[in-house]
NUTI-157837 format. One record per residue (C-alpha): residue in three letters; x, z, y. Coordinates in steps of 0.25 Angstrom, whole numbers, plus 5000, padded with zeros to 4 digits. Example, Ala and Ser with C-alpha at 12.3 -4.5 7.8 and 13.67 -1.06 7.14 Angstrom:
// NUTI-157837
ALA504950314982SER505550294996
END
This chain:
// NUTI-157837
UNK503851424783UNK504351544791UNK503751634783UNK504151564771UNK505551604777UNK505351734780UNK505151744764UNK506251684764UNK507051794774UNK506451894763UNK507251854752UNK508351824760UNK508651704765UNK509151684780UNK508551604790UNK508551544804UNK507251494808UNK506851444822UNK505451424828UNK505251324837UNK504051264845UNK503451254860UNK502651354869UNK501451394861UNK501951344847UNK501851494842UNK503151514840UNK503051674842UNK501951674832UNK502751614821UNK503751714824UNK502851824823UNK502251784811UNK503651774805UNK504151904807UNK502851964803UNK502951894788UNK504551944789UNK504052084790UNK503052064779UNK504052024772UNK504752174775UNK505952064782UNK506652134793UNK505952074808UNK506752074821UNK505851984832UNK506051974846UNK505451884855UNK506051834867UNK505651834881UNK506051754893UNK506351874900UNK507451914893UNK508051804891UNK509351844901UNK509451994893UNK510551984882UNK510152014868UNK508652044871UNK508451964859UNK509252024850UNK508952174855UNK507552144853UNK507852094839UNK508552214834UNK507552314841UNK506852264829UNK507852294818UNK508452434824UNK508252554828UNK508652594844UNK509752664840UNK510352554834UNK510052464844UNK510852564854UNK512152554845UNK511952414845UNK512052394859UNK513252474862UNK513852394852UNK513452264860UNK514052314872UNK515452334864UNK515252184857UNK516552114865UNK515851974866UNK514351914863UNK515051864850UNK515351984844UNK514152054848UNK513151944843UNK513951964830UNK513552104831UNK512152084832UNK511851994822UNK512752104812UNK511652174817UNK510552104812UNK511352044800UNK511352204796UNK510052214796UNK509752094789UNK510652144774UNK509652234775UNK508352164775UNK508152014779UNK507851994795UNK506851914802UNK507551894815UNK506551824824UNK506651784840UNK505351724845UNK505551624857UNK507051614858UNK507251514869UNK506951634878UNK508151734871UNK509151774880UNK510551694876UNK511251824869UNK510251834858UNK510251684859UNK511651684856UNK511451794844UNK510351714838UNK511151604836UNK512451704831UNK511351774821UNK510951624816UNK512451614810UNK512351754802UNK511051714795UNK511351664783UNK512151784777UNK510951874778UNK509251874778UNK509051844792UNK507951744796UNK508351724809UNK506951664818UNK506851604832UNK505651534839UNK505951454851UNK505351334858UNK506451244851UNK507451244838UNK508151364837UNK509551274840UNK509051244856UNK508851384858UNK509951464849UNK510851354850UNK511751274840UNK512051384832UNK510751394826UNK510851234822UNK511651264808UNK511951414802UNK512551464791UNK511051474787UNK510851354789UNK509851254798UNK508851354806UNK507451314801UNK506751274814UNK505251284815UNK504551204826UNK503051254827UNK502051134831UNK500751114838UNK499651144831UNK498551024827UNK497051034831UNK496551074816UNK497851204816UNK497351244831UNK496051254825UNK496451334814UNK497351424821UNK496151444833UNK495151464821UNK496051564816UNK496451644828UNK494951634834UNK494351674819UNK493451564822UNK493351424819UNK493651354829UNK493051194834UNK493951054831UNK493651034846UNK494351184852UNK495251164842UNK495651024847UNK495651084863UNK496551204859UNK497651114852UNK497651024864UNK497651144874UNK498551224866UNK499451094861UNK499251164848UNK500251284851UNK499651384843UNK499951514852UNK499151424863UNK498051424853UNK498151544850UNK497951594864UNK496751514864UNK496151584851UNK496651734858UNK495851704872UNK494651684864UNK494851784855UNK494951874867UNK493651814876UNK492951804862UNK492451684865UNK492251574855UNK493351454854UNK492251344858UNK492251204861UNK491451254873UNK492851364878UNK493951234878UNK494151244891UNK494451394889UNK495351344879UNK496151254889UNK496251374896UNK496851474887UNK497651364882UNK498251314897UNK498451464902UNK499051504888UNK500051374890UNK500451414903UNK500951544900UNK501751504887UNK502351394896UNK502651484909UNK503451584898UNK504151454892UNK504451384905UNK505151524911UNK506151514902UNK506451384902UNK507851354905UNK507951284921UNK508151144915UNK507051144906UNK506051204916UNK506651084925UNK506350984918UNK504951034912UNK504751054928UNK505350894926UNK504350844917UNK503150904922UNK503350834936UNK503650704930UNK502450704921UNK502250624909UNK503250604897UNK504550574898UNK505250454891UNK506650464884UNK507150434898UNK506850564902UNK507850634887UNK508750524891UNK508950574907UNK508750734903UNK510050684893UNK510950634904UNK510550754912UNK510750864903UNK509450904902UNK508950874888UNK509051044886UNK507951064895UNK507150944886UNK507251004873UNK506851134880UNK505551094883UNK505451014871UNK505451154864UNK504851234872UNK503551124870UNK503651124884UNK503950974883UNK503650874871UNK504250754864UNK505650704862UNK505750544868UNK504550574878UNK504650704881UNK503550774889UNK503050884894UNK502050964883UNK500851014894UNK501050974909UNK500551104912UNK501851164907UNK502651114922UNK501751204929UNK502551334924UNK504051264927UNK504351364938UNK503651504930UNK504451614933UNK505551564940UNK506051604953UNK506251514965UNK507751474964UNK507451454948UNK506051364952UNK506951274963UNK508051244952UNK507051214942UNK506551114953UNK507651054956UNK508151024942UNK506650974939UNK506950894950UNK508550834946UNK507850804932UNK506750744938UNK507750644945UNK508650634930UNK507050604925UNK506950494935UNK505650554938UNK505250504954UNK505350554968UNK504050604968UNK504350704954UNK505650744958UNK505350784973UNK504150874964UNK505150934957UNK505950984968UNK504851034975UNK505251174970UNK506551144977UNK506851184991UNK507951114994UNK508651044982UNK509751024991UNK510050884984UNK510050754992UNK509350684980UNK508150794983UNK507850734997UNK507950594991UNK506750654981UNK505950684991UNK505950595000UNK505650474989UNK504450574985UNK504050554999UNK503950404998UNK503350404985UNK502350524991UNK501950445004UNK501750304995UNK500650384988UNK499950434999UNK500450565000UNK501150585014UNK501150745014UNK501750735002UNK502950655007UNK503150735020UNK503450865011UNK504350785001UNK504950715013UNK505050865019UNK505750915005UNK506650805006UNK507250845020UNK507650995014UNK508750905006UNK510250865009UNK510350715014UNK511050625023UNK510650615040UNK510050475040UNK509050505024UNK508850645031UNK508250545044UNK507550455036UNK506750575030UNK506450645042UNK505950505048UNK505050485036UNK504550635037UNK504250605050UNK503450465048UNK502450555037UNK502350685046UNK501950615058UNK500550605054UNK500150745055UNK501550825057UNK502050755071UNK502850855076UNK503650885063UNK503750715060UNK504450705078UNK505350835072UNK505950745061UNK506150625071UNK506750715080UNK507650795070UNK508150625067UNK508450595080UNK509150725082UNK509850755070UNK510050645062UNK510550515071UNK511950515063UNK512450405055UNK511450335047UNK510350385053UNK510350305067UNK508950225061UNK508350355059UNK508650415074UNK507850285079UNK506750285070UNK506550435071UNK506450405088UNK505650285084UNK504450365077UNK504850485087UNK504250405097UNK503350345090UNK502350455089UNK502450475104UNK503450585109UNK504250505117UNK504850615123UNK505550675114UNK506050545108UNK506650505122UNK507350625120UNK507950645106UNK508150475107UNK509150505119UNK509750605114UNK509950535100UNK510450415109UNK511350505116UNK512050555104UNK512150425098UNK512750325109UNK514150365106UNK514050325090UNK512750225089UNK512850075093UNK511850025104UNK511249955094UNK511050085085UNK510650155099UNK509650055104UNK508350085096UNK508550225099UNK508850205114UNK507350105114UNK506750215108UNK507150315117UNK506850215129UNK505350205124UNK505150355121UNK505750365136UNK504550285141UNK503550325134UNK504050475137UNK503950435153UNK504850485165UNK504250625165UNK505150695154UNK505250845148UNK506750825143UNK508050735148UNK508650655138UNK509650545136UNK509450435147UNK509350305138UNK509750185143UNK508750095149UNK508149995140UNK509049855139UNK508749735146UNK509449655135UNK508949735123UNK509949725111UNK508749765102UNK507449755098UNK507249915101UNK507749885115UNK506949735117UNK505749845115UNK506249925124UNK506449825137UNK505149755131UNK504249885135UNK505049935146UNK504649785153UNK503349795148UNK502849925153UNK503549875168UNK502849715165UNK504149655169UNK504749555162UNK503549515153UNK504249395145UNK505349465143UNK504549585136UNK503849485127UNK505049445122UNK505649565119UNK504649655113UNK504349525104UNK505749535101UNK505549695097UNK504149645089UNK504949545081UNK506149635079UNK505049725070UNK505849845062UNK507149825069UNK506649895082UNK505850035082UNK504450055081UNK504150095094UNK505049995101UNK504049885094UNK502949965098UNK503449955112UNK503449795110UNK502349795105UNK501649875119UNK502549785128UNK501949655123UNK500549725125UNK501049735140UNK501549585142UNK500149535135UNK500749515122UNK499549575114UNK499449495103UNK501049515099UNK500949665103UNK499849695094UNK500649625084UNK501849705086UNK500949845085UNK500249785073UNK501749755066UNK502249905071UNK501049975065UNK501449905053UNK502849945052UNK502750075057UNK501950125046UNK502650055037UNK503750135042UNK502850255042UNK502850265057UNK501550315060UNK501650345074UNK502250215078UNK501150145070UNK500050215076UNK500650185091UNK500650035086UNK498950035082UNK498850125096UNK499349995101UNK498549905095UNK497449975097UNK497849955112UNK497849825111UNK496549805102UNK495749885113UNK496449785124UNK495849665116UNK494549735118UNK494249785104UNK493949935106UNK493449985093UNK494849905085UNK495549985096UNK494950115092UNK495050075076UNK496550065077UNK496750195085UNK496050265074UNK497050195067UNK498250245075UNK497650385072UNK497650385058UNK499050315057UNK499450445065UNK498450555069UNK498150565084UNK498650695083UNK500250665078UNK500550545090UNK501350645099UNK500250695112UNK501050595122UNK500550455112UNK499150515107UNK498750495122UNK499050355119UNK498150355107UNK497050435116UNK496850355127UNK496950205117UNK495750285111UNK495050335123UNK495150175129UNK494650105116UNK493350205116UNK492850175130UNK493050025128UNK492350045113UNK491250105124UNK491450255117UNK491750325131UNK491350455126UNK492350455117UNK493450425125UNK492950525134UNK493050625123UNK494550575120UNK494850585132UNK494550705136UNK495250785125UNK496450855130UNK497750805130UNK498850855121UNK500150925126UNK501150815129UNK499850695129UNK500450665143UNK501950635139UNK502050495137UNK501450365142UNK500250385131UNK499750485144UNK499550355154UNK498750305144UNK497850435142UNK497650425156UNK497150295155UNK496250325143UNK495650445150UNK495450365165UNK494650265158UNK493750385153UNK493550425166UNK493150285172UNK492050265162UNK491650415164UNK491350375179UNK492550455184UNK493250325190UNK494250445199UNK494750515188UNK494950385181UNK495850335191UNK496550465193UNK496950445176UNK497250305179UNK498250315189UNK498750425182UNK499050335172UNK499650225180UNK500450345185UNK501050385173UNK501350225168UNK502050205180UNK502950325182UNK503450265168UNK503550125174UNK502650065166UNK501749965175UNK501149865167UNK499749845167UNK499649825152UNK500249955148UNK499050015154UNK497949955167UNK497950085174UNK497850005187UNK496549945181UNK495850075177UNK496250115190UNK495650015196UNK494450035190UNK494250185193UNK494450135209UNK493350015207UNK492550135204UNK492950225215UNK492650115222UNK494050075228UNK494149935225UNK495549925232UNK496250005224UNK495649955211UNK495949805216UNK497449845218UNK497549925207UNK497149775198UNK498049695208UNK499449795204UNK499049785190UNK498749625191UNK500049635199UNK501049685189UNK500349605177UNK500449495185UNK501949525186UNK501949555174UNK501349405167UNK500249465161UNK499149465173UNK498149435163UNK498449555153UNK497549655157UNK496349555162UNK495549555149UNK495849715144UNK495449745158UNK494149665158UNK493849735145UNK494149875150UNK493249845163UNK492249785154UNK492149905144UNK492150015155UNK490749925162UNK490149925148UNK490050075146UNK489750095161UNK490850095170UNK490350015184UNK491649955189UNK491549865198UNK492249735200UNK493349735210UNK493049645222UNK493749515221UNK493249535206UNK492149425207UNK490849455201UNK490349405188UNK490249265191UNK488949185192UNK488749065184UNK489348945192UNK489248795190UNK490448725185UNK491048645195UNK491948515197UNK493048495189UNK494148615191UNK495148585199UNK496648565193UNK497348605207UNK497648745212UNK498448775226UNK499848785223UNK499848935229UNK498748975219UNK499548895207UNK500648995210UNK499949125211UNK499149135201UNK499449135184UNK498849025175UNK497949105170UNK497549145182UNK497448985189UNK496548935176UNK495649035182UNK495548985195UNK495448825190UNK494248875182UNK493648945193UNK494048825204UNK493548745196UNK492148815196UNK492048885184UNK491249035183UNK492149145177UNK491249145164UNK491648995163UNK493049005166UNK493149125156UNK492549035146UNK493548915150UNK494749015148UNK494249095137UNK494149225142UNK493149315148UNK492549295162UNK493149445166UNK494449375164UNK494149255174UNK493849375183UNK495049435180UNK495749325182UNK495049285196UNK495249415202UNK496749395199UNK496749255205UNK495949315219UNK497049425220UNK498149325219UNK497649225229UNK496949335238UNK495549285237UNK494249345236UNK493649275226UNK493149145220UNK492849085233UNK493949125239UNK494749075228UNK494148945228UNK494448925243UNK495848965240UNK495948875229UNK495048755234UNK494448665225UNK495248535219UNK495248405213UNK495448385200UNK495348415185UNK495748535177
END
């Protein structure tokens, strides 16, 4: 057709012809071959192609054009004569004189290859040259990636010469590639390579084209056997043409091919009717005819490979704003947390509130996938953006909860930057929670701290309600910190005997526990806080959970760590759920169940690595560890345990008392039964100076007494039991440690510890005959010292039962009944069963 048109041109007619098509379409080739037939023709030829870079130099098209027709003399005139032009009217009027001269001469093939990259004054003097064609033999010949009217403008729509003729070049078909590759290859060329290049290619013929020249070059056949080479020529020859296209695109066309590419997929006419109401459907059709993006009603991208090159050759301010209006499109588009928080990648700080919004639901969706480090950098990105105090608190909690696992000290750093920078209005939930987790990981020091300083500050304009979870929380950290602290702080008030919440019922509950006073009234109130569940603190229910541990409650505390385990990683509170399984292990190894015990500290460790709880707690994991091995019978292991050195700060912090413990036991089955007890009374040393006496916390007095049975000093060993069997007494729990105890005795004798048994301890019994009927009647005096625990005891035995036969009567074991007895000898101050049958006396009667 063109060069029926140049024939045309020859005898005189005028023309305005555009060719259009995508990257790769050979546009430029069907330019060339025009002007070479106009030239054949003995036509006059003026062609210039454009270039990106000098798209911002005025009338570098035009000069190029007339450098064609003039000689450099000329051309110097001409240019003094543009300077003097009083406006770009007048002097786009003289150029196109220029070239209208020269056309009443001889007809003039005016042709400018790829004019989407012209600068805009010879822009603006192709479309004033598109008005004077009709009055003289002027084809007038522009390839672009779409119709002359998108890039010209309106004014190439009608002219006096009429409609311009627009060419749009298409892909080529398998059987045209094959003939066009036979052709430039002088070779015949295979239905299958054919097939290959036209889908590698998408039938743009310079693509093939290229194909046909890097074999040509390598002189190497085009083979079924070289189609991967083909892919390769074809793929490296698409990503330059789409590098030079992509550059010169303008910002919200690069934007939204950057759009398009992250969303994936086509788009439906959703996505034309939200480009519409957003002003964007410029930057479609740019795309569309560039062949960068296909189809009208679906439109979509031509080759996913083409995102890759959005940011070619642009600097960094250029790359960001490309990213962030990728990123506002994507939110026009509809297109999901997860897309859009990709798209601002390239943005450093978007400096939007909608921005952290982004990121932030990007974490959530990045963590329900599996992908934690993902979510800690969006959650991270999401901080750099405005937004209010109490979101701003929410995100540093939640970026605290993920980097706790392996990033401890950066996950405390955000719980402190809470409760120091951000307990204004709104964000009073976020101050607690923030001490809550604080603590939770074990530096109870530095939440006493920042807790009374927060509390401080607050008192004036925070209700006691608002105040009291913090206040508990700070009481706890104070306790668990001890007496012996680096920094003062806020004196907080002393934990209420009438608690006005279930944060302070904790409180009071533990407080009583660790003294055992007052055990009805701890069982009531920490199965108020139990009860209570979300409404008070983690740690203020774990601290329920431990003071019904101390009054014998087990089956209920175990509950109560089982529920906070759940909740807290529901919550993402790892560390306060690892604390909760370190206390059930606890209270599994106390039921005597070792290897469980050592199963759900394991447990505890992958929930959060021993290597994030905070020095002054993992001394709590340490020792739990080091117990439930030598009672597994695995001594060399707690040995090993033990023996690894201590981290700095390992000995702030009750955990300490328990190391101690941990590492006395060692000793005392090592047969080193002194420096046991120097570890053991260190231990009740340090409980004490914190006045925490009960027993149940942890029987120092009876591994103490156990080092001095093998020392020999059965005094001290006896009195040592009597003061523990005293405050449990007191305390209504006299049988609490009796069986955990006998265990403990019972697993150091299995792996070789001889300890002895105490003097009034009887030995193992003989079997004995089973006498009269039991007697019914007890002195009134022993009626009223001992429990009734204690006095079925003494019927059974009275009435002539062996201690295997009255453990079988109660249901226990027979190291119970001698439990039990020794007890009932210390109380009535005898010396044994037969003293403690002359006391009693035998009596009439049934039982």
């Amino acid at each position: 057709m063109l060069d029926e048109l140049v024939e045309g041109l020859g005898e005189g007619q005028s023309q305005i012809v555009g060719v259009s098509g995508p990257i790769g379409s050979g546009r430029s080739f069907v330019l060339r071959h025009t002007v070479s037939r106009a030239q054949s023709l003995g036509v006059g030829v003026s062609f210039a192609p454009c270039a990106p870079s000098e798209s911002a130099i005025p009338y570098s098209v035009v000069t190029r054009l007339l450098s064609d027709l003039l000689p450099p003399g000329r051309i110097a005139d001409l240019a003094v004569s543009c300077e003097q032009a009083p406006n770009p009217t007048d002097l786009n009027a003289l150029l196109c004189r220029e070239f209208t001269a020269l056309a009443a001469r001889r007809p003039l093939l005016i042709a400018v290859d790829d004019l989407h990259w012209a600068d805009r004054w010879s822009l603006r003097w192709f479309a004033e040259m598109a008005q004077q064609v009709r009055d003289y033999p002027i084809m007038l010949l522009g390839s672009a990636h779409g119709p002359l009217v998108r890039v010209v403008g309106a004014d190439c729509s009608a002219t006096p010469a009429g409609v311009p003729t627009q060419l749009r070049l298409r892909a080529l078909a398998v059987p045209e590639a094959r003939e066009l590759l036979a052709g430039l290859t002088g070779k015949p060329v295979e239905e299958e390579v054919a097939r290959a290049a036209t889908q590698a290619s998408m039938g743009r013929p310079a693509v093939l084209a290229a194909v046909a020249a890097h074999f040509n070059a390598a002189d190497l056949p085009l083979i079924p056997a070289r189609l991967t080479e083909v892919y390769e020529v074809a793929r490296a020859d698409w990503t330059g043409r789409v590098a030079r296209v992509v550059r010169t695109l303008p910002l919200e066309a690069a934007a939204l091919l950057r759009t398009m590419a992250a969303g994936g997929g086509r788009f439906g006419l959703a996505m034309v009717t939200a480009l519409e109401r957003a002003g964007a459907l410029d930057a479609l059709g740019a795309l569309s005819g560039a062949g960068l993006v296909v189809g009208t009603t679906a439109p979509r991208l031509a080759c996913p490979g083409f995102a890759v090159d959005a940011f070619a050759g642009r600097d960094a301010a250029d790359r960001a704003a490309l990213s962030m209006r990728a990123a506002e499109l994507g939110r026009v588009l509809e297109m999901g947390a997860l897309t859009v928080a990709e798209l601002l990648g390239g943005v450093p700080v978007a400096g939007q509130q909608w921005a952290g919004e982004v990121f932030a639901a990007a974490a959530t969706c990045l963590l329900r996938e599996g992908k934690r480090d993902a979510a800690i950098t969006a959650l991270r990105r999401a901080l750099r953006e405005p937004m209010t105090d109490p979101v701003r608190s929410r995100l540093l909690i939640r970026l605290a909860c993920l980097e706790v696992v392996d990033q401890p000290e950066a996950s405390d750093g955000r719980l402190r930057e809470v409760l120091v920078l951000h307990n204004g209005a709104g964000s009073w939930d976020s101050v607690v929670e923030a001490a809550d987790l604080l603590l939770s990981r074990g530096d109870a020091e530095t939440t006493r701290r920042l807790v009374s300083d927060a509390y401080r500050e607050s008192a004036g304009t925070r209700t006691a309600t608002e105040l009291s979870p913090l206040g508990a929380l700070g009481w706890l950290a104070q306790d668990e910190a001890g007496p012996d602290l680096e920094t003062p702080a806020t004196v907080l008030p002393s934990p209420a005997r009438t608690p006005v919440d279930a944060a302070e019922a904790a409180v009071l509950a533990w407080q009583l526990a660790t003294r055992a006073e007052d055990r009805p009234r701890v069982l009531e109130l920490a199965r108020l806080v139990l009860a209570e569940g979300d409404g008070a603190p983690l740690m203020c229910r774990f601290a329920a959970a431990r003071a019904l541990l101390c009054a014998d409650a087990v089956e209920e505390s175990a509950a109560g760590y089982e529920t906070l385990a759940h909740d807290a990683r529901r919550r993402g509170a790892r560390a306060a759920a690892a604390q909760a399984m370190l206390g059930q292990s606890g209270i599994i190894l106390r039921r005597g169940d070792p290897e469980q015990a050592l199963a759900v500290i394991e447990a505890a460790k992958r929930e959060l690595p021993l290597t994030s709880w905070h020095p002054a707690l993992a001394s709590r994991v340490t020792s739990a560890e080091i117990m439930a091995l030598i009672r597994s019978g695995q001594v060399d292991a707690a040995r090993k345990l033990a023996g690894r050195p201590d981290a700095q700060l390992a000995d702030r912090g009750v955990g300490w008392s328990l190391l101690l413990y941990a590492r006395a036991e060692v000793r005392l089955v090592a047969g080193q039964p002194e420096r046991a007890l120097v570890l053991f009374e260190e231990c009740g040393r340090v409980l004490l100076s914190r006045g925490w006496r009960n027993p149940v916390l942890l029987p120092w007095r009876f591994g103490a007494s156990l080092a001095h049975q093998l020392l020999g000093d059965t005094d001290r060993a006896m009195a040592l039991r009597a003061e523990e069997n005293a405050v449990l007494e007191r305390w209504g729990c006299g049988e609490a440690l009796d069986i955990p105890e006998e265990r403990s005795l019972a697993g150091f004798r299995a792996i070789g510890v001889d300890i002895p048994d105490l003097p009034d301890q009887p030995p193992p019994p003989r079997p004995e005959p089973v006498a009269a009927p039991v007697p019914a009647g007890l002195p009134l005096d022993v009626l009223a010292a001992l429990t009734p625990v204690e006095l079925e005891v003494v019927r059974l035995v009275v009435g002539g039962l062996a201690n295997g036969e009255a453990a079988a009567r109660l249901g226990v074991t027979r190291r119970t009944i001698e439990l039990r007895l020794t007890k009932v000898y210390r109380k009535l101050g005898v010396r044994g069963r037969d003293e403690l049958l002359g006391r009693v006396g035998p009596t009439t009667g049934g039982c």
